[in-house]
Backbone bond lengths (Angstrom), bond angles and torsions (degrees), N, CA, C in turn:
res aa  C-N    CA-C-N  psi(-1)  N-CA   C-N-CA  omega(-1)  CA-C   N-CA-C  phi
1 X - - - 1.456 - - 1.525 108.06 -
2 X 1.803 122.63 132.05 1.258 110.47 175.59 1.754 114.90 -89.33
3 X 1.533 81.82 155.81 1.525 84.32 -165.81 1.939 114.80 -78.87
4 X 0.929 110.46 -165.34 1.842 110.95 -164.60 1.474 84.68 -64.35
5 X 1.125 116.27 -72.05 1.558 116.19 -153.68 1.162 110.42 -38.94
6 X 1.665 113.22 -50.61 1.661 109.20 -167.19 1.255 107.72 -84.99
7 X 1.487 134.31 -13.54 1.469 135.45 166.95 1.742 100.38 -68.01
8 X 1.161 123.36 -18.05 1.267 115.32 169.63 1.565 149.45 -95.39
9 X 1.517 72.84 -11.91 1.840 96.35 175.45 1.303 91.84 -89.49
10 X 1.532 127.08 -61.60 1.627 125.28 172.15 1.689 104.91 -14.65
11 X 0.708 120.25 -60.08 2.070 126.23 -155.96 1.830 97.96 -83.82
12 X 0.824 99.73 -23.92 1.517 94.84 -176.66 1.815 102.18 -102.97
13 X 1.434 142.14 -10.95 0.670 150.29 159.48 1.605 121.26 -60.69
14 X 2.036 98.65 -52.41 1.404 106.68 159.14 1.757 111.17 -109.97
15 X 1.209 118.91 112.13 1.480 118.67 -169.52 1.538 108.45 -94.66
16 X 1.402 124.28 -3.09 1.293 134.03 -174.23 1.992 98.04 -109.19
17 X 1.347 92.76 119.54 1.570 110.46 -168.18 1.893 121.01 -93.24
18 X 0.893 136.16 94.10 1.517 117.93 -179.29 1.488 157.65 -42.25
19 X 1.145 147.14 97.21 1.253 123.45 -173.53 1.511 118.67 -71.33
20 X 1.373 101.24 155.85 1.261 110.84 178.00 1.849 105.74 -76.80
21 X 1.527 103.66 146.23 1.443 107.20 159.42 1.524 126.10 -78.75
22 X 1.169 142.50 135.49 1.328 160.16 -178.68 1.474 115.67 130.59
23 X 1.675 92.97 152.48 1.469 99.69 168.42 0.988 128.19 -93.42
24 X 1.880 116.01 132.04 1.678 123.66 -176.15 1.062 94.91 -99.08
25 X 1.931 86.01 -179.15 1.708 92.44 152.04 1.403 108.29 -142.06
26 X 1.298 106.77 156.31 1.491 123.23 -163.22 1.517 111.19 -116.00
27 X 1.688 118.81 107.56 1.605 104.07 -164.54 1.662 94.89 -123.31
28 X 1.040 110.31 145.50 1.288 146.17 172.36 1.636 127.92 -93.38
29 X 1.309 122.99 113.37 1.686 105.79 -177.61 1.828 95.10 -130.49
30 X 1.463 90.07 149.44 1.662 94.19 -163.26 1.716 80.39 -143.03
31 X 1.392 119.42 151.02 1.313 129.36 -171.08 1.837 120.47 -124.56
32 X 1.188 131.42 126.39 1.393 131.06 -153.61 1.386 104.25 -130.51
33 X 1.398 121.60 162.47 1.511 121.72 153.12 1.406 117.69 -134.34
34 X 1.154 122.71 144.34 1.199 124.00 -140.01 2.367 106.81 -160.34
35 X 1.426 109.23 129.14 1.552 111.58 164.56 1.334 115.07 -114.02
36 X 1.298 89.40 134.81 1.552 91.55 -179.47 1.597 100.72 -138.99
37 X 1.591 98.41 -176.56 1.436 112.68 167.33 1.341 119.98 -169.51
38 X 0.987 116.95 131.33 1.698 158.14 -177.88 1.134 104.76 -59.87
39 X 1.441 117.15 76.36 1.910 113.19 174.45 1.753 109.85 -143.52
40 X 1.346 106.19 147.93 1.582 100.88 173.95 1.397 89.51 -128.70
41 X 1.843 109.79 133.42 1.345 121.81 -170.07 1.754 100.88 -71.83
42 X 0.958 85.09 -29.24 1.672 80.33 -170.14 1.526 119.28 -85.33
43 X 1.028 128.81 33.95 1.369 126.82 166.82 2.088 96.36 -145.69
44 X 1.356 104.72 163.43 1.207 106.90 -174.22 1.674 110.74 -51.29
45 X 1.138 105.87 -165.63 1.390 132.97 177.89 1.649 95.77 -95.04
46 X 0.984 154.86 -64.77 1.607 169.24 177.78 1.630 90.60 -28.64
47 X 1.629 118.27 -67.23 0.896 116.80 -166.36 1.627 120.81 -92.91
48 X 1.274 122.54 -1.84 0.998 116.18 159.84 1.945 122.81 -71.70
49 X 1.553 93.41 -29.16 1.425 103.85 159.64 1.509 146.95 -99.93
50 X 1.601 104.70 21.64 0.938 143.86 171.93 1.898 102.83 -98.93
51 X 1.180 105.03 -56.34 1.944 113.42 176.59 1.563 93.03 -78.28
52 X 1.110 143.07 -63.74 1.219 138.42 -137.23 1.887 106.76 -88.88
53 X 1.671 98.63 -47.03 1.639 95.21 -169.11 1.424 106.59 97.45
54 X 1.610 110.23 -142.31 1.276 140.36 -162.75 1.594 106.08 -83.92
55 X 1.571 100.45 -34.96 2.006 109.67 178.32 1.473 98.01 -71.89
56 X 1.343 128.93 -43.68 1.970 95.42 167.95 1.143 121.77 -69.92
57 X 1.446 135.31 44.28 1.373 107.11 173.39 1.842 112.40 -90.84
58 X 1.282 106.71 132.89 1.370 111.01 171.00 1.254 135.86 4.33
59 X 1.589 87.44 -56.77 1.896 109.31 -170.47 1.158 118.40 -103.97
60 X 1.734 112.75 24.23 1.557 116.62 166.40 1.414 108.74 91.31
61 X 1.238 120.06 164.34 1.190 124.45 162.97 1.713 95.71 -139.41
62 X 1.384 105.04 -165.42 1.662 111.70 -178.95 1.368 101.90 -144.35
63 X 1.421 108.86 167.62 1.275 126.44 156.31 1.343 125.72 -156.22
64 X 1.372 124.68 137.76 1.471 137.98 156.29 1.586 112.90 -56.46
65 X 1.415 121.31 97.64 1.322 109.61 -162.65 1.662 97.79 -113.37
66 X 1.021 98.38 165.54 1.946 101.73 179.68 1.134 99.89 -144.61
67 X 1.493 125.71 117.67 1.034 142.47 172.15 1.780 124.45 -87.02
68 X 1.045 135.97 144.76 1.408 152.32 173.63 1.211 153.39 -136.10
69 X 1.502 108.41 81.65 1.546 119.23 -162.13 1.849 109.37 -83.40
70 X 1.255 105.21 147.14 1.363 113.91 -161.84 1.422 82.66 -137.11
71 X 1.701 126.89 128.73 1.215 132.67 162.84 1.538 81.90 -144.35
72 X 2.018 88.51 136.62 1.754 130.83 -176.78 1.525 97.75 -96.53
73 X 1.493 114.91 135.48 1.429 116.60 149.74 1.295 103.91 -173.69
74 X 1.329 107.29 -178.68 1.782 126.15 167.13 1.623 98.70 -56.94
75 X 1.299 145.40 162.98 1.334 138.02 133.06 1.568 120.53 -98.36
76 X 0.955 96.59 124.43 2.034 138.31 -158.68 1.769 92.35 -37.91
77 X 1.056 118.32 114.89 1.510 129.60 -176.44 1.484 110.94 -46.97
78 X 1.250 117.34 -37.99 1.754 128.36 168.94 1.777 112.07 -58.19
79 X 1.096 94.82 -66.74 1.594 107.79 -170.15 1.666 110.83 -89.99
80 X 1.080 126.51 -40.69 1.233 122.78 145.39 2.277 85.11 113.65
81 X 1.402 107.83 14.65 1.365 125.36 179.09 1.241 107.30 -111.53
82 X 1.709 105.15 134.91 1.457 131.10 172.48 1.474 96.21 -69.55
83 X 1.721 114.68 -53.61 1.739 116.48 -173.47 1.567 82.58 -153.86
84 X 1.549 114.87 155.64 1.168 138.40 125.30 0.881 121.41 -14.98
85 X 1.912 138.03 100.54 1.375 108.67 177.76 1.275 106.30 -86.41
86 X 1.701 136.17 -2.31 1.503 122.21 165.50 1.674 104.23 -67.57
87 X 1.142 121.31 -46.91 1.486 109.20 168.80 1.217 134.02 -55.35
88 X 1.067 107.83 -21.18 1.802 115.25 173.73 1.401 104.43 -83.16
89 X 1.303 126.01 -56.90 1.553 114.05 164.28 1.436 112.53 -55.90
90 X 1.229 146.65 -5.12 1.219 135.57 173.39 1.647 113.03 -91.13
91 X 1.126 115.86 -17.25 1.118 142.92 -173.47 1.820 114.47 -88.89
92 X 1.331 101.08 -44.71 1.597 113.94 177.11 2.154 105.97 -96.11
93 X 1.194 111.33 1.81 1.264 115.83 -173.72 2.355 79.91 -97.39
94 X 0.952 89.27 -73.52 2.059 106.01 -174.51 1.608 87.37 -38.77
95 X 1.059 142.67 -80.55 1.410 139.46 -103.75 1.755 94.79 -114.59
96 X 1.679 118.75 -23.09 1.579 121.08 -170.10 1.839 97.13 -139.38
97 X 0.999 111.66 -50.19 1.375 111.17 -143.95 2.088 79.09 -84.29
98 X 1.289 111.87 -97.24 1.191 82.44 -167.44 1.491 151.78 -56.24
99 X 1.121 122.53 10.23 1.591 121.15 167.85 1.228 110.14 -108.92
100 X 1.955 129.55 27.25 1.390 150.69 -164.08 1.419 108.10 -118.28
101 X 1.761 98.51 -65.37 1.351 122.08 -170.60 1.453 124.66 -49.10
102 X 1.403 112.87 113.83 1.548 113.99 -178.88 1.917 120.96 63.46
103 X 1.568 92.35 35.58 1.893 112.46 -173.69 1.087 96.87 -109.95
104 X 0.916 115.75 -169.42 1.952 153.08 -165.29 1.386 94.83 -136.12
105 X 1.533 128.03 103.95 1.021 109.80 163.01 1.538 142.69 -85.81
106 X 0.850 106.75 -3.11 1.407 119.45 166.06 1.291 114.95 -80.85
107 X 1.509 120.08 -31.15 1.919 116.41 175.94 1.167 108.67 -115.64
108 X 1.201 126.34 -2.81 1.753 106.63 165.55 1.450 128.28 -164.64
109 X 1.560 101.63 47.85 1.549 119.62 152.21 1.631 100.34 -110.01
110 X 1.433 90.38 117.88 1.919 105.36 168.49 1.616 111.17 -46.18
111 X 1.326 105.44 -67.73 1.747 98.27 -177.54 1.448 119.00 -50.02
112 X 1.111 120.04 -18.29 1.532 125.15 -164.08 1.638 106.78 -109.58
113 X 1.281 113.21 -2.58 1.746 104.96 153.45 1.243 141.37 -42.72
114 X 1.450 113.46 109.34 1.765 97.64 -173.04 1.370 100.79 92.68
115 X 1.301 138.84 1.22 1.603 116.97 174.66 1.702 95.64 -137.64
116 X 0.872 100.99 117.89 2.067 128.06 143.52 1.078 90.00 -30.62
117 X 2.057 111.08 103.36 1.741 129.21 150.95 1.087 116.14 -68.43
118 X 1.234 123.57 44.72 1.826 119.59 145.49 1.202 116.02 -40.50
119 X 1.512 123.96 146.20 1.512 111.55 171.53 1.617 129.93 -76.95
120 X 1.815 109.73 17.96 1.075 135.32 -177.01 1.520 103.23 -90.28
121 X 1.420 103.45 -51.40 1.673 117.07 -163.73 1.642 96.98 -79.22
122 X 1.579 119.39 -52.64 1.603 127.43 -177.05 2.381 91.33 -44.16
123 X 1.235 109.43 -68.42 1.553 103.49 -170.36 1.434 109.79 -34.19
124 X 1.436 129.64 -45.77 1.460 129.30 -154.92 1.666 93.47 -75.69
125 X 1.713 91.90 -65.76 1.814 85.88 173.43 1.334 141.92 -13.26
126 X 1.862 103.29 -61.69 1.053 108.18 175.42 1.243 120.99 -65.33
127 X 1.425 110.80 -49.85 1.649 90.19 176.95 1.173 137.61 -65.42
128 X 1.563 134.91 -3.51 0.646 122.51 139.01 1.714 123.82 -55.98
129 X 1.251 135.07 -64.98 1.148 126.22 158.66 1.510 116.38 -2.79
130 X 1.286 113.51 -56.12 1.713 122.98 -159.60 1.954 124.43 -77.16
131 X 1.352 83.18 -38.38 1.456 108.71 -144.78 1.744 91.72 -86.09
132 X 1.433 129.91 -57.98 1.610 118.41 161.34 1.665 116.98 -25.35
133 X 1.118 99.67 -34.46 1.438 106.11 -165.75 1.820 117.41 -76.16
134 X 0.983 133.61 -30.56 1.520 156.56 -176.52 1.345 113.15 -82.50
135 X 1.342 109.45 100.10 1.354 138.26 -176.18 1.461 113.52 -66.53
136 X 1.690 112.19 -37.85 0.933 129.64 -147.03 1.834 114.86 -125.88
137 X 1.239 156.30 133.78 1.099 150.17 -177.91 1.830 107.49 54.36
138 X 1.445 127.28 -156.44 1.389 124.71 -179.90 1.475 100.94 -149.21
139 X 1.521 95.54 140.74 1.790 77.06 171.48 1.029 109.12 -122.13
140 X 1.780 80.53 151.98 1.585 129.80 174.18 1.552 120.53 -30.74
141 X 1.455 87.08 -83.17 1.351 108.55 -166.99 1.587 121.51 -135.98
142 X 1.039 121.59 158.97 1.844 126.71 158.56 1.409 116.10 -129.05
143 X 1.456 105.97 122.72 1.523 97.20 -174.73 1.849 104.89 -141.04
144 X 1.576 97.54 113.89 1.576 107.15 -173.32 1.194 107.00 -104.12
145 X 1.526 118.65 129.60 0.993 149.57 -150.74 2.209 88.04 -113.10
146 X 1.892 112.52 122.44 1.275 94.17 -177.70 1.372 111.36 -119.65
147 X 1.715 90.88 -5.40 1.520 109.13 171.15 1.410 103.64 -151.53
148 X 1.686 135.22 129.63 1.165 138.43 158.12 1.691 107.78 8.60
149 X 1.489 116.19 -48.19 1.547 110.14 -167.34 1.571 98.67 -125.87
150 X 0.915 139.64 7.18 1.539 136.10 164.76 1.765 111.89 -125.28
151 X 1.305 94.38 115.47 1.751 118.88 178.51 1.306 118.98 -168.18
152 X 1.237 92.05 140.40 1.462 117.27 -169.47 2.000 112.31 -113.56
153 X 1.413 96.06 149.56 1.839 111.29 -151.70 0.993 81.25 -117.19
154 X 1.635 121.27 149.46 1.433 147.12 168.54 1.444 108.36 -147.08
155 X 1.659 113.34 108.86 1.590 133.46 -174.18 1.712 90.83 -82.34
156 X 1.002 150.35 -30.91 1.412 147.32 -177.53 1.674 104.46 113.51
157 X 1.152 112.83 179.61 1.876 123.57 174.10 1.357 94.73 -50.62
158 X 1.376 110.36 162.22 1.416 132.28 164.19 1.729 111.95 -67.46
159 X 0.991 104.61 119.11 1.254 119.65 179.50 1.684 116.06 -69.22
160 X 1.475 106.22 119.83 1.450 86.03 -170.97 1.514 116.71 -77.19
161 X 1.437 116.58 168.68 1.707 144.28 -167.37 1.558 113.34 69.04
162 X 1.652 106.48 20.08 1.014 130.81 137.82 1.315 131.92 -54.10
C-alpha cells in the first residue's frame, strides 16, 4: 500500500481526474404544498363523489407532496457529473416547486388549467415543466409522492423506435 506522501505527489503529478464509464442516475427530491380537487365537470356531482370520495370536496383538500426527479446519463469526464444537483434543484424549485407551492391547483397554476390534479395528470405535467429545462443528462423519471405511502411514477412519452 502507498503511503500518504507518495499517494500525494501521485495526484498532483496527474491533476486531471477520470470519470468512470456507465450510466447512473442522479435523483433529486424537492418538497411542496399544494390544494387541490378531484372533479370532472362533466358528469354529476353524485358521481364525481362516488369516483373521487373525500378529494372532491368543494373546499379543497391539501397535500404535503414530495417530488422526485431522476435524470440518466454518462457523468461528464471533467466534472465527473451526470447534472448539477444545485442545478437540478434550481431547476425543480423554477419549473414545479415554485409556481405549486402553497396554490390552488386547479385555479392558479397556469400549466395546470383545464386538467384534473390527479397525481397521475400532476406527474406528466411536471415533466413537461422539467425536462425543456436540462442541459445536461435526460430524464428518467418523476415520481410524486402525495402521501408517505401513495405515489405515482412517470417514465416520460414513449420514446420513438419503440
Amino acid at each position: 500500500m502507498p503511503s500518504k506522501a507518495k499517494t500525494s505527489r501521485s495526484a498532483a503529478a496527474n491533476p486531471s481526474a477520470r470519470a468512470a464509464s456507465g450510466e447512473v442516475y442522479v435523483t433529486r427530491q424537492v418538497h411542496f404544498n399544494s390544494a387541490h380537487q378531484l372533479n370532472n365537470p362533466a358528469f354529476s356531482r353524485k358521481w364525481n363523489e362516488k369516483t373521487y370520495g373525500l378529494c372532491t370536496n368543494p373546499h379543497w383538500h391539501g397535500h404535503n407532496y414530495v417530488l422526485e426527479a431522476t435524470v440518466a446519463g454518462v457523468p461528464d469526464p471533467h466534472t465527473g457529473y451526470v447534472i448539477n444537483l444545485a442545478e437540478l434543484k434550481r431547476i425543480l424549485h423554477v419549473a414545479v416547486v415554485d409556481p405549486c407551492d402553497h396554490r390552488n391547483l386547479n385555479e392558479e397554476v397556469a400549466f395546470l388549467r383545464g386538467i384534473n390534479p390527479s397525481t397521475e395528470n400532476l406527474v406528466i405535467a411536471f415533466w413537461r415543466q422539467i425536462e425543456p429545462h436540462l442541459k445536461s443528462g435526460r430524464l428518467h423519471s418523476i415520481r410524486l409522492y402525495e402521501t408517505p405511502r401513495n405515489f405515482v411514477e412517470y417514465l416520460g412519452p414513449p420514446r420513438s423506435g419503440k
